[in-house]
N, C-alpha and C positions, 0 to 999 in steps of 0.2 A: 432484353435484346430484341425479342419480337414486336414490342410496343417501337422502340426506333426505327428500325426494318417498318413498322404501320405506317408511324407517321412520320419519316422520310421518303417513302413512296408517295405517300397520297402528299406531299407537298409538292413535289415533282411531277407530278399526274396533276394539281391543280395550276401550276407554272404551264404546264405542257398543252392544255387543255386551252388554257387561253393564249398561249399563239397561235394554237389551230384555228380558232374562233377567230382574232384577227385577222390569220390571213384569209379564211373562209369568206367573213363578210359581206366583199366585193360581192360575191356569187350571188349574193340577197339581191341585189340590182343590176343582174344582169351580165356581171361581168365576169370572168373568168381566173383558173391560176393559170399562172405560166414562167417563168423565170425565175428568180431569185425568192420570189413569194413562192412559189409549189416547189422549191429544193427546200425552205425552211417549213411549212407546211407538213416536207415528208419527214425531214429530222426531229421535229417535234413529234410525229404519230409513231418513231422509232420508238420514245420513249413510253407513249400508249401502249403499243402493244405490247412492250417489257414490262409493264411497271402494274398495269391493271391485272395482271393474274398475280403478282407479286403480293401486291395489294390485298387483295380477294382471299390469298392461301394463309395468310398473315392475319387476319381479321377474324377467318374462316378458325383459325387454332387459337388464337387469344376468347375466340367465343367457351371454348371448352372452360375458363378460367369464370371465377364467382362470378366476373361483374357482367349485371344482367342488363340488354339493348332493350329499347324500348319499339315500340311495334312501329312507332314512323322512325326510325333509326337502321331497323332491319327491311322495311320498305324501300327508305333512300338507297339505301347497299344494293338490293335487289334490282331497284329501278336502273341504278348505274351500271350493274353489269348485264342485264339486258340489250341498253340501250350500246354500251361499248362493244359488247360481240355483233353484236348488230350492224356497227360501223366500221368493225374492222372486218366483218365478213363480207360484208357487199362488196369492200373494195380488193378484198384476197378475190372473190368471185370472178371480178371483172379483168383480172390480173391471170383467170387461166384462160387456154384458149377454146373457151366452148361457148359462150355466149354472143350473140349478134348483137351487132352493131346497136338495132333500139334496145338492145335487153341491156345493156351497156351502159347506153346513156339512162335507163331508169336506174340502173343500180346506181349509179354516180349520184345521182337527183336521191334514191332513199338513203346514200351515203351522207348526203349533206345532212339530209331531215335525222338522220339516226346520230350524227355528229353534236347536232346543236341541242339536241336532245338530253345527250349525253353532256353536255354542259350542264343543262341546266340540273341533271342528275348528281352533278359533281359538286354542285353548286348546295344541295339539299344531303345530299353528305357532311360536306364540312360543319356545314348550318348544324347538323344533330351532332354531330362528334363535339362541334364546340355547347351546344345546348347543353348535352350529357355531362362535359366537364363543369361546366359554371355550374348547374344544379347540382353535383355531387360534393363541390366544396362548400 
């Protein structure tokens, strides 16, 4: 049941992850969210913020079991949840009312950079999970 619970989450967090990316994009040249793109922007990071400690406590207790991660396996994991509270704290930060206006706009700015980061975090995730399984069979 915990191995479904793993990887039903981390499908959903890698679906999730890249509509955030697409809609983020635009921001790389300049441009902005606003609209229809940052209402789905935020319902996609709905499921970030549910699904990555899900993920995390799920991986976290399947590690107690024989089968042994390998050191770039437990790095990818590592890297991803670093860079996700990362992303999802800048933008909690920015969301209470104590920070000024430029303190604001940098948190937005290291939100993006902590965002895409975390892609590619998620991205060296799957890469070892799927590694791990071909080399096991």
């Amino acid at each position: 049941m915990l191995s479904l619970i793993r990887n039903v989450s981390l499908l959903v967090l890698v679906i999730a992850t890249a509509a955030l990316v697409a809609t983020a994009l635009p921001t790389l040249w300049g441009g902005h969210l606003g609209g229809a793109t940052l209402r789905f922007h935020m319902m996609a990071s709905g499921a970030v913020v549910v699904l990555l400690p899900v993920y995390a406590i799920t991986r976290l207790w399947m590690r107690r079991q024989p089968a042994s991660e390998s050191a770039f396996e437990m790095g990818a994991f590592r890297t991803l949840l670093i860079f996700g509270v990362a992303t999802i704290a800048t933008m909690f930060v920015c969301m209470l009312p104590i920070a000024s206006t430029d303190v604001m706009h940098d948190l937005v700015e290291l939100h993006g950079w902590a965002g895409f980061a975390m892609a590619a975090a998620i991205a060296l995730v799957v890469y070892a999970t799927f590694w791990r399984e071909n080399t096991a069979s």
